[in-house]
NULOLO-831721 format. One record per residue (C-alpha): residue in one letter; residue number from 1; x, y, z. Coordinates in Angstrom, 3 decimals, always signed. Example, Ala and Ser with C-alpha at 12.3 -4.5 7.8 and 13.67 -1.06 7.14 Angstrom:
<rodo resn="A" resi="1" X="+12.300" Y="-4.500" Z="+7.800"/>
<rodo resn="S" resi="2" X="+13.670" Y="-1.060" Z="+7.140"/>
This chain:
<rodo resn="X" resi="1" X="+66.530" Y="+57.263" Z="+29.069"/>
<rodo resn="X" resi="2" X="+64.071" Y="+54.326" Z="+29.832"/>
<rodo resn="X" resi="3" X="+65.459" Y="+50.988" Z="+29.142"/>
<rodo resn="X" resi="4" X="+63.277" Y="+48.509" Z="+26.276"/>
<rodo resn="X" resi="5" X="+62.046" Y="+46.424" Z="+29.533"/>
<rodo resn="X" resi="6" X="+60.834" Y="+49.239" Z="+31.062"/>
<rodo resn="X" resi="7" X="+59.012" Y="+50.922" Z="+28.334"/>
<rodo resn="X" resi="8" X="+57.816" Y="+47.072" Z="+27.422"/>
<rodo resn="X" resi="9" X="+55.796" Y="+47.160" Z="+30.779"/>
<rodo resn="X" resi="10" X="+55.005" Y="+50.963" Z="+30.514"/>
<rodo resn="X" resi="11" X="+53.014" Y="+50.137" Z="+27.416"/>
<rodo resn="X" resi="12" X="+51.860" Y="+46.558" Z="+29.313"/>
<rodo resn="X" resi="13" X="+50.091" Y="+48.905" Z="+31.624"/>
<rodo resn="X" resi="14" X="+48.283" Y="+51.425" Z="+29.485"/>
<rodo resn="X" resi="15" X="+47.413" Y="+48.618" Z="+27.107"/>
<rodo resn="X" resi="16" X="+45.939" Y="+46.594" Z="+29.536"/>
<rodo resn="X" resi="17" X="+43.954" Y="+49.828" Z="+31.171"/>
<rodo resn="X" resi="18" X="+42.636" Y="+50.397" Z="+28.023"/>
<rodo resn="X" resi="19" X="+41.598" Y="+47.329" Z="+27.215"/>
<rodo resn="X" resi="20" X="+40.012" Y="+47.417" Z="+31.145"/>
<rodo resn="X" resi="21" X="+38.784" Y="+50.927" Z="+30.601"/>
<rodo resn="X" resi="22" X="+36.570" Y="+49.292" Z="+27.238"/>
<rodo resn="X" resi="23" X="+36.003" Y="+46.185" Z="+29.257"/>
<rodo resn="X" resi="24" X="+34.409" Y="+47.858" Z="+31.970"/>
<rodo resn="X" resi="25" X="+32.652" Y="+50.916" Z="+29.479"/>
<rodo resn="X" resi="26" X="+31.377" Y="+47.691" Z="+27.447"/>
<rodo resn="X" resi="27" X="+30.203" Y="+45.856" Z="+30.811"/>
<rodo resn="X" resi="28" X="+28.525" Y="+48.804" Z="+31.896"/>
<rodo resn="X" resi="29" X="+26.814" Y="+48.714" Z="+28.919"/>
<rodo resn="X" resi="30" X="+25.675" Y="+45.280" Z="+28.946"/>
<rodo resn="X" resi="31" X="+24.935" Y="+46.033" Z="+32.362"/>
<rodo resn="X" resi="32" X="+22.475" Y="+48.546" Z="+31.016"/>
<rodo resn="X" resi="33" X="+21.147" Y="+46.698" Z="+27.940"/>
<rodo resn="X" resi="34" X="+20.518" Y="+43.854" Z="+30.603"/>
<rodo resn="X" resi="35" X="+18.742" Y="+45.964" Z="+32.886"/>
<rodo resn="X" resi="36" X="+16.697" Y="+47.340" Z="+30.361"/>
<rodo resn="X" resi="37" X="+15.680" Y="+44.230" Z="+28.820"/>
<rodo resn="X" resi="38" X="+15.307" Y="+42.994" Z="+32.035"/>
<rodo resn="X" resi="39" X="+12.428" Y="+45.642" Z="+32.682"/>
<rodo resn="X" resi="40" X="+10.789" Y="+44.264" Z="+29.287"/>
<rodo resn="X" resi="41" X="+10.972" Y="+40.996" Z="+30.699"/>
<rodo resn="X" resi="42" X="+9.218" Y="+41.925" Z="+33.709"/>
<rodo resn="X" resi="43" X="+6.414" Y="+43.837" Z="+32.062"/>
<rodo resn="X" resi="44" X="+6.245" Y="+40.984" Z="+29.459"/>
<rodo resn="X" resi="45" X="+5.809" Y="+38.566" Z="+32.050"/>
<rodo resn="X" resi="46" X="+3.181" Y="+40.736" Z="+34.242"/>
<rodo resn="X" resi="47" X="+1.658" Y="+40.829" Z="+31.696"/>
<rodo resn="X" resi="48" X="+1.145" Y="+37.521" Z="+31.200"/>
<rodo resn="X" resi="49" X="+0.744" Y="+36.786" Z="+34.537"/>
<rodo resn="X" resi="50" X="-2.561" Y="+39.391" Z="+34.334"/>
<rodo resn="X" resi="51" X="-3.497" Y="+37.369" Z="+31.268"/>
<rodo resn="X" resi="52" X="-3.336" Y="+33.961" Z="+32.883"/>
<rodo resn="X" resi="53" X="-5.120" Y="+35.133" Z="+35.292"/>
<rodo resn="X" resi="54" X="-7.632" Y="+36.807" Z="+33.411"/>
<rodo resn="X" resi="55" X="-7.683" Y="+33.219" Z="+31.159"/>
<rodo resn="X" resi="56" X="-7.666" Y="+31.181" Z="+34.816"/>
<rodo resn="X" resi="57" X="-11.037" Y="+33.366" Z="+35.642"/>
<rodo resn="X" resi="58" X="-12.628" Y="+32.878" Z="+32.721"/>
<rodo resn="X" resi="59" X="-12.001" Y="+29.145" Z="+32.215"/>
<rodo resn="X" resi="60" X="-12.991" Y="+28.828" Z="+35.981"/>
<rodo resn="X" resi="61" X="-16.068" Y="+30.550" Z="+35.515"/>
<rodo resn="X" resi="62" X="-16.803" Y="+28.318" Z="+32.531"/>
<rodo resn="X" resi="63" X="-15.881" Y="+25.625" Z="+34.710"/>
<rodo resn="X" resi="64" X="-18.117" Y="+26.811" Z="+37.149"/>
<rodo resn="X" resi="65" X="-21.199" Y="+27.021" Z="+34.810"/>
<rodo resn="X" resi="66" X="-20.160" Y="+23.386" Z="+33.141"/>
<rodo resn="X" resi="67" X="-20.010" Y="+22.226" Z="+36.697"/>
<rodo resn="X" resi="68" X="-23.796" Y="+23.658" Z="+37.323"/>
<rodo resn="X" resi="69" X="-24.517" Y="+22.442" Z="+33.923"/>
<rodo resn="X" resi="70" X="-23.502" Y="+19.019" Z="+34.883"/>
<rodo resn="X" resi="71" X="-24.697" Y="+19.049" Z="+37.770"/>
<rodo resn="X" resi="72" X="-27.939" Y="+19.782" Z="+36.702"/>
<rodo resn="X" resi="73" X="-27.741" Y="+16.909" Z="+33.956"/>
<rodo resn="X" resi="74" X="-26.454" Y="+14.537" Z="+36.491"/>
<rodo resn="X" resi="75" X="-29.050" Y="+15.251" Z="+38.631"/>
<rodo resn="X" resi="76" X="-31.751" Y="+14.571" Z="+35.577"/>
<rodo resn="X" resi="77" X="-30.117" Y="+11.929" Z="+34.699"/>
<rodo resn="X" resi="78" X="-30.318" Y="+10.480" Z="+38.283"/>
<rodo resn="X" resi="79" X="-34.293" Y="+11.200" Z="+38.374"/>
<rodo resn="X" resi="80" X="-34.406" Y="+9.438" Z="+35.333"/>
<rodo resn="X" resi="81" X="-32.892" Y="+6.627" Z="+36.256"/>
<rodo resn="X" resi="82" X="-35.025" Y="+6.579" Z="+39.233"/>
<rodo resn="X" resi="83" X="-38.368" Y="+6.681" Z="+37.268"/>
<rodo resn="X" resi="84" X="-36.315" Y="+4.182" Z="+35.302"/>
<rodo resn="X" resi="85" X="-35.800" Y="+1.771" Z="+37.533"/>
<rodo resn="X" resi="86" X="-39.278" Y="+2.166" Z="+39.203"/>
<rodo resn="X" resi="87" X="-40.585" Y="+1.323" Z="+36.242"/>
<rodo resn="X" resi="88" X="-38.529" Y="-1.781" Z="+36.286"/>
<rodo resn="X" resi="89" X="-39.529" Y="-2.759" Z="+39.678"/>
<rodo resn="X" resi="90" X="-42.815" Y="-2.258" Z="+38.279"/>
<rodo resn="X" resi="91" X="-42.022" Y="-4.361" Z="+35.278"/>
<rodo resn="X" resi="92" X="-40.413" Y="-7.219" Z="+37.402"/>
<rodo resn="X" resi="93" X="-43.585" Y="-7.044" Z="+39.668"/>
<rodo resn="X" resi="94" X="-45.555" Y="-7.343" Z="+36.305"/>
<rodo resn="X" resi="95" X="-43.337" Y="-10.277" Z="+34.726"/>
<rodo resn="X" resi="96" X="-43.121" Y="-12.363" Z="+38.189"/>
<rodo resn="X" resi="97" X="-46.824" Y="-11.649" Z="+38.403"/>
<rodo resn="X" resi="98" X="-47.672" Y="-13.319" Z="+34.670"/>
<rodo resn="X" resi="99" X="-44.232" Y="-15.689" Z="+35.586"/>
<rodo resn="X" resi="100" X="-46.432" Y="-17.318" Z="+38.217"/>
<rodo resn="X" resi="101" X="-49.864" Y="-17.489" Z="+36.220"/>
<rodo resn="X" resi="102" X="-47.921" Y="-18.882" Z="+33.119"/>
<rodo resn="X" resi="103" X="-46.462" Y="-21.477" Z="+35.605"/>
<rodo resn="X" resi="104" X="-50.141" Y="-22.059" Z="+37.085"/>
<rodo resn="X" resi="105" X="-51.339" Y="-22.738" Z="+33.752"/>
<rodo resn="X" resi="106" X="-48.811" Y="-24.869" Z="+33.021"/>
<rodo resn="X" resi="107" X="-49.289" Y="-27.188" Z="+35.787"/>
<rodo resn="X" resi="108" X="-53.086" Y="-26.937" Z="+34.867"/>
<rodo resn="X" resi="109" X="-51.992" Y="-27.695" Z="+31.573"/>
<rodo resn="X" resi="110" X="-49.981" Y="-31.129" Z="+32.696"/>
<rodo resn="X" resi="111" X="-52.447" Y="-32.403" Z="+34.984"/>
<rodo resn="X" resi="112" X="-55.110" Y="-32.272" Z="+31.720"/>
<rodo resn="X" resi="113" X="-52.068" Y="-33.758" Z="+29.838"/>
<rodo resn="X" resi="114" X="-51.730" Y="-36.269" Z="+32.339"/>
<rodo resn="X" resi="115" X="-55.653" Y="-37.502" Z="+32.529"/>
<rodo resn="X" resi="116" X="-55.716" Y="-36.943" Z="+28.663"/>
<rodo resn="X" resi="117" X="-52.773" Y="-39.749" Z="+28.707"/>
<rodo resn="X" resi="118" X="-54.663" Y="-42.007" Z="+31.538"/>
<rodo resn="X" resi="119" X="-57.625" Y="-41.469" Z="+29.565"/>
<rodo resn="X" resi="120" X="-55.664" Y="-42.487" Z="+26.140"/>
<rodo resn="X" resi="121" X="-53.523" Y="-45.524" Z="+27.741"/>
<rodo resn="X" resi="122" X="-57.250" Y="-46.872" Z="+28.625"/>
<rodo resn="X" resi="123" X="-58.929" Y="-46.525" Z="+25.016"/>
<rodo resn="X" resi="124" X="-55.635" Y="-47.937" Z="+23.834"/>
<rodo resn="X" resi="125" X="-55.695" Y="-51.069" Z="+26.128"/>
<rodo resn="X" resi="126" X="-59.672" Y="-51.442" Z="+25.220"/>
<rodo resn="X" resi="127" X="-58.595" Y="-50.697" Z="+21.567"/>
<rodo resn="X" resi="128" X="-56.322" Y="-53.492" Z="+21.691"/>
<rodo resn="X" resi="129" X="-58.528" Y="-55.750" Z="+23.032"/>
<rodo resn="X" resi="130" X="-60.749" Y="-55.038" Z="+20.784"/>
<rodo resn="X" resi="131" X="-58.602" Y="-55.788" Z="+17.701"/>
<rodo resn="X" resi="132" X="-57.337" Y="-59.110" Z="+19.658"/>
<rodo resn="X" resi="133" X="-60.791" Y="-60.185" Z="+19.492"/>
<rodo resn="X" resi="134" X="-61.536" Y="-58.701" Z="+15.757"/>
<rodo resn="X" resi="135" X="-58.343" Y="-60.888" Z="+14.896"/>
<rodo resn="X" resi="136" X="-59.150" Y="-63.869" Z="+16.846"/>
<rodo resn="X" resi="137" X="-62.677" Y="-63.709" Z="+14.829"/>
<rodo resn="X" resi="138" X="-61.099" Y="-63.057" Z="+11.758"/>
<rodo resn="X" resi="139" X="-59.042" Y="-66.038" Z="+12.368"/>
<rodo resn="X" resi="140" X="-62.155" Y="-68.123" Z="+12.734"/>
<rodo resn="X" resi="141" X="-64.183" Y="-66.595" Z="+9.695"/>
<rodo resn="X" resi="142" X="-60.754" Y="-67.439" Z="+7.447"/>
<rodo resn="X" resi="143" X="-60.943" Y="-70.950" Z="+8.765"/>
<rodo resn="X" resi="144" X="-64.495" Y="-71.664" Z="+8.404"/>
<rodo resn="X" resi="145" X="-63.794" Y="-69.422" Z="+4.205"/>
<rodo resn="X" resi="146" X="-61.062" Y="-72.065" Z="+3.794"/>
<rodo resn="X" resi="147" X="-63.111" Y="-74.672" Z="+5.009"/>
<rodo resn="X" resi="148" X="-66.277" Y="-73.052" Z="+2.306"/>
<rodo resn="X" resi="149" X="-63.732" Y="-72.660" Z="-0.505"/>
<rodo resn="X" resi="150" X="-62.438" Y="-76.567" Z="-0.049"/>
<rodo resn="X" resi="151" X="-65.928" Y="-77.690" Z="-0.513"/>
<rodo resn="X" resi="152" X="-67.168" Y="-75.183" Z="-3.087"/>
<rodo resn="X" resi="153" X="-63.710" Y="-76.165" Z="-5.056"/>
<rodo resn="X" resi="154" X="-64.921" Y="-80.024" Z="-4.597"/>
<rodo resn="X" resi="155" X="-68.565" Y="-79.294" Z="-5.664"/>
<rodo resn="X" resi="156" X="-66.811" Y="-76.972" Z="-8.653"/>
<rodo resn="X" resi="157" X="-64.440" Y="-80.279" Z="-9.415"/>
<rodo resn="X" resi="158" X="-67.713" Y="-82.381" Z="-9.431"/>
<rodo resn="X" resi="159" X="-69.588" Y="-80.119" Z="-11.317"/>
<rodo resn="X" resi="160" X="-67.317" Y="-79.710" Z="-13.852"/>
<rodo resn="X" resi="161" X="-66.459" Y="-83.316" Z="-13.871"/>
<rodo resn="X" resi="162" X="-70.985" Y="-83.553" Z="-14.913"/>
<rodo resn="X" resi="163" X="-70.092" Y="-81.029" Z="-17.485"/>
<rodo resn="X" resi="164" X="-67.713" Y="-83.358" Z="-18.905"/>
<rodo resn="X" resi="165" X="-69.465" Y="-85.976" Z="-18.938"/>
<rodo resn="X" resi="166" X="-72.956" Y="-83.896" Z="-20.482"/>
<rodo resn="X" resi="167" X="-70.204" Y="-82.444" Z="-22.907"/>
<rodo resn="X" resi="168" X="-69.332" Y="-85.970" Z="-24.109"/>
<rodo resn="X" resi="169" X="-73.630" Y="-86.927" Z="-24.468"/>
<rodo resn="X" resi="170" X="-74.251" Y="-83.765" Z="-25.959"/>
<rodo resn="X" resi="171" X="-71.073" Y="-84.347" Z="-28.654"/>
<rodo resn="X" resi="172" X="-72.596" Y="-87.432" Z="-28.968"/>
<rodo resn="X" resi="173" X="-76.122" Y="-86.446" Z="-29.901"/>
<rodo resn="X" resi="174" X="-74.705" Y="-83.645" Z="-32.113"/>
<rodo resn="X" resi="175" X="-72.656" Y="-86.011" Z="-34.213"/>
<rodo resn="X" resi="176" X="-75.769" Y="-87.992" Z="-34.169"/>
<rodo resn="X" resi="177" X="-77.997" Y="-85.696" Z="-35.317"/>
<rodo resn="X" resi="178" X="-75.577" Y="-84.520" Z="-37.697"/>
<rodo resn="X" resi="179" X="-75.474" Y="-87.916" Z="-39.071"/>
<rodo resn="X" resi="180" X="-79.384" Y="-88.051" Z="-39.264"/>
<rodo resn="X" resi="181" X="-79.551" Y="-84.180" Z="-40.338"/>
<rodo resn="X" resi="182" X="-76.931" Y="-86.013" Z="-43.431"/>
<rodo resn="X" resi="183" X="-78.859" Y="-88.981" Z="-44.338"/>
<rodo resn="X" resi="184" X="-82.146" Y="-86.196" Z="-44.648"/>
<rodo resn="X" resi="185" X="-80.198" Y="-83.964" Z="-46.568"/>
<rodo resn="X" resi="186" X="-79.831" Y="-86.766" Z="-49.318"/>
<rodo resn="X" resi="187" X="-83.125" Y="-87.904" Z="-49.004"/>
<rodo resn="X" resi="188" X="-84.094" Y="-84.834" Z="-49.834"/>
<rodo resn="X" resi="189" X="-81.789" Y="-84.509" Z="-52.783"/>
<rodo resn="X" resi="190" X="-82.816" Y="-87.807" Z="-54.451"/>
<rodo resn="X" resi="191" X="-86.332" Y="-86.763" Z="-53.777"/>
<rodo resn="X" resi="192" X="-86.217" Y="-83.191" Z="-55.671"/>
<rodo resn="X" resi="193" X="-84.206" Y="-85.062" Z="-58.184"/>
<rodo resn="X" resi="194" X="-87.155" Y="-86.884" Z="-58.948"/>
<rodo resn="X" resi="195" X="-89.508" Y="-84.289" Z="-58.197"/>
<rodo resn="X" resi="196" X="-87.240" Y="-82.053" Z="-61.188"/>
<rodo resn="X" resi="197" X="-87.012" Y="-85.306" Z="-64.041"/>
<rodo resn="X" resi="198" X="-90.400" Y="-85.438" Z="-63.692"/>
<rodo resn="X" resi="199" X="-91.060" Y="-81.992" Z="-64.304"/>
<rodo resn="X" resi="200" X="-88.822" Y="-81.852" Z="-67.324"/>
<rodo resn="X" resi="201" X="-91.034" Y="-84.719" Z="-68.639"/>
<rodo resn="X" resi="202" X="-94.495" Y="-82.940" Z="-67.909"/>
<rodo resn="X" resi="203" X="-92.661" Y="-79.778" Z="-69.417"/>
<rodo resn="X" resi="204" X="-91.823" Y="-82.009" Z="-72.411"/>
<rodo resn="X" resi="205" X="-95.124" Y="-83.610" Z="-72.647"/>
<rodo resn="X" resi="206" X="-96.530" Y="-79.813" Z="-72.764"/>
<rodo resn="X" resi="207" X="-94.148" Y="-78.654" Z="-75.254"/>
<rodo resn="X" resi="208" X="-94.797" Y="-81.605" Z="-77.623"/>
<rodo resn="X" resi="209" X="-98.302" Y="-80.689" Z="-76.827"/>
<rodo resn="X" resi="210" X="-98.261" Y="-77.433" Z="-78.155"/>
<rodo resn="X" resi="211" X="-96.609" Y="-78.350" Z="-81.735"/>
């Protein structure tokens, strides 16, 4: 009979052939499932590959056309900038053109400003000569009108100092004549105080007349 040991490695070695036996049956598999998906992969990935290069032929063809389109635009744009900045020149020709008739004018305009001002200092010069002389006459006319006014105010002082004294005459000969105009007055009364007895004796003389 076979001893425990023995049979112990005996069943060691099927075991482990077995377990080989699936290991391998199982890695063959793999093996196969790997290979097959593998194949996937590789279409999958052609595929893409003829995709991206379909997509890398389009977007290069846009490209291209964009490029042409830009192109195109560019070169517009540079013609107009062109005409653009001829105009410019133009413009600058045009502005140092009026710069310099502007400035022309100007100095035109300063040497009239100039002889305007010569021409002004000399009126004002004559002008103030003039009124020096207008003053210094003034001056003289306000000493001869003081001079007037100091005798006029003597001839008024004298004048009025005749007044005073006609005032006193004629207050004189008004209480005068007053007086006299008086003394007539009762004169006069005494006489039509006559002239009235004796016409209330005639009256009475009538009345006792008439009985």
């Amino acid at each position: 009979m076979l001893s425990k040991d023995t049979l112990k490695t005996i069943v060691k070695k099927v075991t482990l052939e077995v377990i080989y036996e699936a290991i391998e049956e199982r890695t063959a598999e793999l093996k196969h499932q790997l290979n097959d998906r593998t194949e996937e992969l590789k279409k999958d990935i052609a595929e893409l590959r003829d995709k991206q290069e379909t997509d890398f032929r389009y977007l290069n063809q846009r490209i291209d056309k964009l490029d042409q389109k830009l192109d195109t635009h560019i070169g517009q744009v540079r013609q107009e900038i062109g005409q653009t900045n001829q105009h410019i020149d133009k413009l600058d020709q045009k502005l140092d053109t009026h710069i310099s008739q502007v400035r022309q004018e100007i100095g035109q305009t300063n040497q009239r400003i100039d002889t305007l001002s010569q021409k002004l200092d000399t009126h004002i010069s004559q002008v103030r000569q003039e009124i020096g002389q207008t003053n210094q006459r003034i001056d003289t006319l306000s000493q001869k009108l003081d001079t007037h006014i100091g005798q006029v105010r003597q001839e008024i002082g004298q004048t009025n100092q005749r007044i005073d004294k006609l005032d006193q005459k004629l207050d004189t000969h008004i209480s005068q004549v007053r007086q006299e105009i008086g003394l007539v007055r009762q004169e006069l009364r005494q006489e039509i105080g006559q002239v009235n007895q004796r016409l209330d004796t005639i009256l009475q003389i009538l009345a006792s007349r008439k009985e």
